[in-house]
C-alpha positions as CSV (number, residue, x, y, z in Angstrom):
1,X,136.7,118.3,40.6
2,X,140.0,116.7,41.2
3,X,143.2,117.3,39.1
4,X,143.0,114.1,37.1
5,X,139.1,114.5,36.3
6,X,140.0,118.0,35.2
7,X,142.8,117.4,33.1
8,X,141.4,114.2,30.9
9,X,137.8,116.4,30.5
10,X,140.2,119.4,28.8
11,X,142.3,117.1,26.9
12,X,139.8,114.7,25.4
13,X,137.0,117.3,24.6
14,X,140.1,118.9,22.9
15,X,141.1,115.6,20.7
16,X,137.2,114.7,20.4
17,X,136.8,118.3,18.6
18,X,140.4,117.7,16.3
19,X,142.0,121.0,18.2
20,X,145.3,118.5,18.2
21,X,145.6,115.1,17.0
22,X,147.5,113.3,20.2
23,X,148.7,115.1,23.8
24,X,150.6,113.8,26.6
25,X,150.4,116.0,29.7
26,X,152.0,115.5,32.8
27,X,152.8,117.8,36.1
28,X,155.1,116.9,38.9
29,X,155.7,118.0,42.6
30,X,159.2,117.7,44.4
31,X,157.9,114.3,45.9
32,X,156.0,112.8,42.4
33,X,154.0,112.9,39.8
34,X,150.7,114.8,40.3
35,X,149.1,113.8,37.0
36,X,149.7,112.4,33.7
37,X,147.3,111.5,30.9
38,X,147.5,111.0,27.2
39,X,144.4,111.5,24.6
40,X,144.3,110.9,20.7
41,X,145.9,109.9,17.8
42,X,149.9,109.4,17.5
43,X,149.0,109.9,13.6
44,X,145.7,111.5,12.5
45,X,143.7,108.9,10.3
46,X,145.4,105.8,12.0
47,X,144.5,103.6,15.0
48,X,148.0,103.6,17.5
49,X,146.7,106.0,20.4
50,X,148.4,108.3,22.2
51,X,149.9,106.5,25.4
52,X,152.2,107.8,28.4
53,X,155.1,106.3,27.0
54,X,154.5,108.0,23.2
55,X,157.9,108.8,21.6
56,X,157.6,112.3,20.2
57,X,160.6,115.3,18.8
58,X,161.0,117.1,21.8
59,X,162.6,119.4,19.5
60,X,164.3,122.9,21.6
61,X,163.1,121.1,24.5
62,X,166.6,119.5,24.3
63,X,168.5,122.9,25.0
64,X,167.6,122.7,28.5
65,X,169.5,118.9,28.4
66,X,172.3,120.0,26.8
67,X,173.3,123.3,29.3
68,X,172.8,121.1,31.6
69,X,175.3,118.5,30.7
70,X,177.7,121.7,30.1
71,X,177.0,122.9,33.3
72,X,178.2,119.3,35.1
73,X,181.6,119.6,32.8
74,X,181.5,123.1,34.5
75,X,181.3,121.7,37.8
76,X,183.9,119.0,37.1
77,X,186.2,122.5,35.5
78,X,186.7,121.1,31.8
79,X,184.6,124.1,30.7
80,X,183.9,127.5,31.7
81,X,181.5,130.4,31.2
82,X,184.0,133.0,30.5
83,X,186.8,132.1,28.1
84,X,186.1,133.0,24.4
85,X,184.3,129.0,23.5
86,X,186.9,128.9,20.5
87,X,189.1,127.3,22.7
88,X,186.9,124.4,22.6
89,X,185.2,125.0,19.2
90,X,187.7,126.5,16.9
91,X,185.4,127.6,14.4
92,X,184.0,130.1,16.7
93,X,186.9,132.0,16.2
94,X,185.8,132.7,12.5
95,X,182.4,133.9,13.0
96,X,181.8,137.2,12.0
97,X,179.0,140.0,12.2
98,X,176.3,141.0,9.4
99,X,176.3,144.1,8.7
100,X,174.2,144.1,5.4
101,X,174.3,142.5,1.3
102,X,176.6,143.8,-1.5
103,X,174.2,144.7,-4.6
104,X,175.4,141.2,-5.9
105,X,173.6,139.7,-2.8
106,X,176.6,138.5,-1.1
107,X,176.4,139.2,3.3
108,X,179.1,142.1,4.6
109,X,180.2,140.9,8.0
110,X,182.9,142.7,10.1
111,X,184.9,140.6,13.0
112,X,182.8,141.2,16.3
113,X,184.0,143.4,18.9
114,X,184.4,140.6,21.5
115,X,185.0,136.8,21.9
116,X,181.6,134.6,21.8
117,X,181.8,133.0,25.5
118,X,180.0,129.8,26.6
119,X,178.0,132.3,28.8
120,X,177.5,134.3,25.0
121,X,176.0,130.6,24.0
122,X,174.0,129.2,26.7
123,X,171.8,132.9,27.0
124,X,171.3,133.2,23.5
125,X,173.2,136.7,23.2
126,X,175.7,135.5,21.1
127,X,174.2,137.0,18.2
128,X,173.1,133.9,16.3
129,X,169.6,133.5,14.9
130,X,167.5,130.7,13.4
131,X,166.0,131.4,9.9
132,X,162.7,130.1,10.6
133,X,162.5,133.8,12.7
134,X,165.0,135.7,11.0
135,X,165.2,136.3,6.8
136,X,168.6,137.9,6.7
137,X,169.6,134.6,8.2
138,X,167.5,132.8,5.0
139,X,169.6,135.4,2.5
140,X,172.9,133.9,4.1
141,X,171.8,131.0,3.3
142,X,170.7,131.2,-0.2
143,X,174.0,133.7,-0.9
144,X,176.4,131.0,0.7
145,X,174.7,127.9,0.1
146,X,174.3,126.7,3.5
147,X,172.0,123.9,4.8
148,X,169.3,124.8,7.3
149,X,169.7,123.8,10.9
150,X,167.3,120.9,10.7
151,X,169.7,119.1,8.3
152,X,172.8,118.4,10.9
153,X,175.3,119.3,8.7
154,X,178.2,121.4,10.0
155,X,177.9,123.7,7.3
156,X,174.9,124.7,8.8
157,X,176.0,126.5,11.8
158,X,178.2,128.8,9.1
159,X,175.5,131.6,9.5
160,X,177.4,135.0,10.6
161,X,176.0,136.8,13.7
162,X,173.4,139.3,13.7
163,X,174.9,141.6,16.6
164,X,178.3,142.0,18.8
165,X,178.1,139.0,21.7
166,X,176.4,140.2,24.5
167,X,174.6,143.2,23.6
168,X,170.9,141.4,22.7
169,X,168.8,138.5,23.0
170,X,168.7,136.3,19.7
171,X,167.1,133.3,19.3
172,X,169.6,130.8,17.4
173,X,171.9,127.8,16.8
174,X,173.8,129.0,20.1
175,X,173.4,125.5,22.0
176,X,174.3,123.5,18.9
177,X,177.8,124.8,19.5
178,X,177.2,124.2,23.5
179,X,176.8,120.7,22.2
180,X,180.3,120.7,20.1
181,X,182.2,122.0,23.2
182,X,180.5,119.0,25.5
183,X,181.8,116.8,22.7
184,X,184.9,118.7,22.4
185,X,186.2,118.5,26.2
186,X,184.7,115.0,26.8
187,X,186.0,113.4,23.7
188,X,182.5,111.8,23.2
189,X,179.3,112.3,21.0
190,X,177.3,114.7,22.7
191,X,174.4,111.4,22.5
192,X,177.1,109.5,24.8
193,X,178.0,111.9,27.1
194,X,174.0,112.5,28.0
195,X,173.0,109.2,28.4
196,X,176.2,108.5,30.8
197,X,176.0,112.2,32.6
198,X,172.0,112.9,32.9
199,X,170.4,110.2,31.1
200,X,171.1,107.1,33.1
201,X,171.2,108.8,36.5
202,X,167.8,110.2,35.8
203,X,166.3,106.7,34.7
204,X,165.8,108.5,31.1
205,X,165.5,105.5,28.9
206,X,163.4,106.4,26.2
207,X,165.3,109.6,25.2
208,X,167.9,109.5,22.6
209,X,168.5,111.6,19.3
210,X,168.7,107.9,17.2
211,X,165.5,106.3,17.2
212,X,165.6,103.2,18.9
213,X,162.8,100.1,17.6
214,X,161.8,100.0,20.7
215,X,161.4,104.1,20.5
216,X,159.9,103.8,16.5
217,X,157.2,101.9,18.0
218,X,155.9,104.4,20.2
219,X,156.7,107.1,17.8
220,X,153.9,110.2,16.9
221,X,154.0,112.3,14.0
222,X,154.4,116.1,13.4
223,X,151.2,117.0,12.1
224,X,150.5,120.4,10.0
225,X,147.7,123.2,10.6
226,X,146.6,123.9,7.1
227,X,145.3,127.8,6.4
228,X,141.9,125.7,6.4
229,X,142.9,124.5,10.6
230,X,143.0,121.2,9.1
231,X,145.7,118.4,10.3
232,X,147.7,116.7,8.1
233,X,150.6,114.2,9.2
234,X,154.0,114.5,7.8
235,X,155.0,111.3,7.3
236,X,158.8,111.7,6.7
237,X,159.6,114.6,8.6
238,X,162.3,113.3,11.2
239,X,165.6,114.5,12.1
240,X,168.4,113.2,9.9
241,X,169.4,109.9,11.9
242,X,172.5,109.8,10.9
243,X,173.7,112.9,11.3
244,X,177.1,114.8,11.1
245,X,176.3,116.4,14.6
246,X,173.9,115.6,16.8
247,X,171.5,118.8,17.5
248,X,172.2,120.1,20.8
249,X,169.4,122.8,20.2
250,X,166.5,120.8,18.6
251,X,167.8,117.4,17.8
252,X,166.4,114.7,20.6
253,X,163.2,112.2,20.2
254,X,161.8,111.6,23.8
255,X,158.7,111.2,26.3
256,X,156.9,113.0,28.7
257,X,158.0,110.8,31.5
258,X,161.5,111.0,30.8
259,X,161.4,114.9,30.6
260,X,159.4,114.8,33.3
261,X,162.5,113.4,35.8
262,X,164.8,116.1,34.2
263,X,161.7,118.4,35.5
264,X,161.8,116.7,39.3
265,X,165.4,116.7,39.3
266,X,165.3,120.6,39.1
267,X,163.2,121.0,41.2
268,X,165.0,118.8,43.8
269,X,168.1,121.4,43.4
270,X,169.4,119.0,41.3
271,X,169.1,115.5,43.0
272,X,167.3,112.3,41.8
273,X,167.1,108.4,43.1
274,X,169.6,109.5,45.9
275,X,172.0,110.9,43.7
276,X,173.2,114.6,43.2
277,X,173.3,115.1,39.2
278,X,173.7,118.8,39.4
279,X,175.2,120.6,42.8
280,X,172.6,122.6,44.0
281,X,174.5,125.7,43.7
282,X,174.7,125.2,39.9
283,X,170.6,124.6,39.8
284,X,170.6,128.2,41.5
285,X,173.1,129.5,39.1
286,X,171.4,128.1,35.7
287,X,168.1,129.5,37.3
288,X,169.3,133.3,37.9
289,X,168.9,135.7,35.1
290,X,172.3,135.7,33.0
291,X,171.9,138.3,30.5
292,X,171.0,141.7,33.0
293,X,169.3,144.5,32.1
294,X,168.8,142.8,28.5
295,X,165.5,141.4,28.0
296,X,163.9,138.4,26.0
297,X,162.2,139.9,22.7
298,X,159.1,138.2,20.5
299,X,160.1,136.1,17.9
300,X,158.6,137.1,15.0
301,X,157.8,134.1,12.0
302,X,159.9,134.5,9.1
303,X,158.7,131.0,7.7
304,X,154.9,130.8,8.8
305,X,154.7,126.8,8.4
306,X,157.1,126.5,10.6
307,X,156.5,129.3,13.2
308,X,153.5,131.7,14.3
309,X,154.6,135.3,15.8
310,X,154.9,134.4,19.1
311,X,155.9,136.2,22.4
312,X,155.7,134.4,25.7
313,X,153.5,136.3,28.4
314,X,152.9,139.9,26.5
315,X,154.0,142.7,28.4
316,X,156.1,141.0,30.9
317,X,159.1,141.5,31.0
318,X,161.7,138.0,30.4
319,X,165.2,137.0,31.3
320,X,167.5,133.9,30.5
321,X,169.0,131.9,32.9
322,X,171.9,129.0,31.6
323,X,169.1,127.0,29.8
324,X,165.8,128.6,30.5
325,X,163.7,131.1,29.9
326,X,162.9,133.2,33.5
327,X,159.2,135.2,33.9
328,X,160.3,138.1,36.0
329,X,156.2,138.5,37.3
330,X,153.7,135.6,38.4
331,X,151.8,134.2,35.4
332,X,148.1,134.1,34.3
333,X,148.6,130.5,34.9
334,X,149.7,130.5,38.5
335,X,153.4,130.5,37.7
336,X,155.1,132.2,40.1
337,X,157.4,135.1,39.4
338,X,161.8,132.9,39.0
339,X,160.2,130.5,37.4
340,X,162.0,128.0,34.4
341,X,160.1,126.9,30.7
342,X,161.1,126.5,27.4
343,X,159.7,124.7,24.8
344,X,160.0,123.0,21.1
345,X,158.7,123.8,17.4
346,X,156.1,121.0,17.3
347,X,154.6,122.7,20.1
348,X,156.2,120.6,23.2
349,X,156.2,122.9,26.3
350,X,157.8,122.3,29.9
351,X,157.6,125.0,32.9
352,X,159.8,124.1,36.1
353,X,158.2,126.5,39.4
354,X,160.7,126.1,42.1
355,X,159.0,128.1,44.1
356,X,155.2,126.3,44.4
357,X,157.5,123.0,44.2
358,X,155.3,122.8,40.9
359,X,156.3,121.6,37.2
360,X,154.7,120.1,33.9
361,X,155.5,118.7,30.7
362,X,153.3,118.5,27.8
363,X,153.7,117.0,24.4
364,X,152.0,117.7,21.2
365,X,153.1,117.2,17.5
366,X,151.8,119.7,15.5
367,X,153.2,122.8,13.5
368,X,153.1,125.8,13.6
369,X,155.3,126.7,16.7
370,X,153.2,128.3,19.0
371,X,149.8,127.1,17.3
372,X,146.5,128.6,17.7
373,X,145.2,125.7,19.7
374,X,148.1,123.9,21.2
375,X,149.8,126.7,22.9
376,X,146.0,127.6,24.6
377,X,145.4,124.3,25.5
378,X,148.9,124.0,27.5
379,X,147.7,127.0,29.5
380,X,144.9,125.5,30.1
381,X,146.8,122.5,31.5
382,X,149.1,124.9,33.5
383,X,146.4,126.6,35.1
384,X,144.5,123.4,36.1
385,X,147.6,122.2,37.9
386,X,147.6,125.2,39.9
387,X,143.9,125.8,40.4
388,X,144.1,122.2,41.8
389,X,147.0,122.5,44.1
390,X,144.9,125.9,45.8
């Protein structure tokens, strides 16, 4: 069976059954697109399909976009991986470690032992968290009255670190503050400078963190798997569209195609329509593990709405490159071993395999992260690509 016939029987027969409500799935060579196919609902219980050009939150899919726009003010020399980052964002300077709660509730923190570099912040070993995995992070919170993440308020990136910078792995709000020092060196909204730097080179149109109409139209829903599997749309869950920053870590609305061109570009060493966006030598730098003999951990749920347990490839051991999660040993999919994925919380998933010349994107819009039937059905997807490419 080819790829295509493949692809649209395991995506339909897994929209006909309700497993997700919409997917868009699409895989790339170095040279063009391979496949891509969309099947379902944008909103469960209305008529609007899922199309190509469907507008979904890419959510931590946009991490990868914004190391990357760091990494072409690295190039250019108006930032730099090793200088403590409160030279560009002063309120790094007042972050402080956790080291436990008073018996009124209130957090302990100590000053860390190092700066927090940009390196610190673009491998996640900076020692931020998120609260949706962490509930010491939720305690700050609550003790110092601080929005969560979602909300785009400064105050939210208040949250003290969990360890000294450098010494573990921790997923967090680390890119966020990428984001500020883009904005900070550039003198622009971090919005601006991606459209001008990444989006327009790369023919990205539809990808934004404000909504366009044009974009509203096309726009699915985050759905939500009940205890009971069933799906149920969230009809105002959207990131704040007028926010006080935009979200370098979760905050951009996008489609498959337009990810999918970031996808090609990497796997071109960083050139696209004739153009080099990133020197090749930086797409080899932001694709080499960046954090040594530390390894990526599980992230286990402290909000279960929001989040299963979920640990990428069990057993295998994971590195971080400047943007991207690294499988040190080929995958059950086919994936071989140096290759570059990430993904978002309304289980939208991307893999980049610069050595088979291979990469996909595929979109769903359903919580809980890492979700008992999305997650499965992107391996399937994965694995198809390669099977097909054999």
């Amino acid at each position: 069976m080819s790829l295509e016939g493949r692809v649209n029987a395991l995506l339909k027969k897994a929209t006909d059954l309700g497993d997700v409500p919409g997917v868009i799935a699409m895989a790339t060579h170095r040279d063009g697109t391979l496949y891509e196919g969309a099947f379902g609902k944008r909103i469960l219980g209305q008529d609007a399909p899922m199309t190509t050009d469907t507008v979904v939150w890419i959510a931590s899919m946009t991490k990868a976009l914004t190391s990357a726009c760091a990494m072409q003010l690295i190039e250019r020399g108006q930032l730099d991986l090793e200088s403590a980052a409160s030279k560009w964002v002063p309120d790094l300077a007042k972050v402080e470690v956790l080291e436990g709660f008073d018996a009124a509730g209130k957090p302990r923190t100590r000053k860390p032992k190092r700066p927090i570099t940009l390196r610190h912040l673009l491998t996640h070993t900076a020692g931020f968290s998120y609260e949706i995995w962490n509930s010491d992070i939720q305690r700050c919170q609550q003790a110092d009255n601080l929005p969560g993440i979602t909300t785009c308020q400064n105050a939210a990136l208040r949250t003290p670190l969990l360890s000294d910078p450098g010494e573990r792995w921790d997923y967090g709000i680390n890119i966020d503050f990428v984001g500020k020092a883009v904005e900070a060196v550039s003198g622009k909204k971090l919005g601006a400078v991606m459209k001008e730097n990444l989006f327009a080179p790369l023919g990205m149109s539809d990808t934004a963190f404000k909504i366009t109409p044009s974009m509203r139209q096309r726009l699915a829903k985050i759905h939500q798997r009940g205890e009971d599997d069933k799906l149920t749309p969230l009809m105002d869950l959207e990131i704040p569209q007028e926010p006080e920053f935009e979200m370098g870590g979760g905050g951009l609305y996008g489609t498959a195609g337009d990810y999918l061109k970031f996808v090609r570009m990497i796997l071109n060493g960083g050139k696209a329509n004739g153009r080099q966006v990133l020197k090749p030598e930086t797409v080899k730098t932001m694709s080499t593990n960046h954090i040594g003999e530390v390894l990526v951990g599980p992230l286990k749920t402290a909000i279960p709405p929001l989040s299963n347990d979920v640990e990428i490839f069990p057993g295998m051991p994971k590195k971080w490159g400047l943007g991207f999660l690294i499988n040190t040993e080929k995958a059950p999919s086919g994936r071989a071993a140096g290759s570059l994925a990430w993904g978002g919380l309304a289980n939208t998933y991307f893999w980049i395999d610069p050595v088979n010349g291979f990469g996909g994107v595929y979109l769903t819009q359903v919580l809980p992260f890492a979700d008992k039937k999305s997650l499965p059905l992107f391996g399937e997807f994965e694995t198809a690509v390669y099977r097909s490419a054999a």
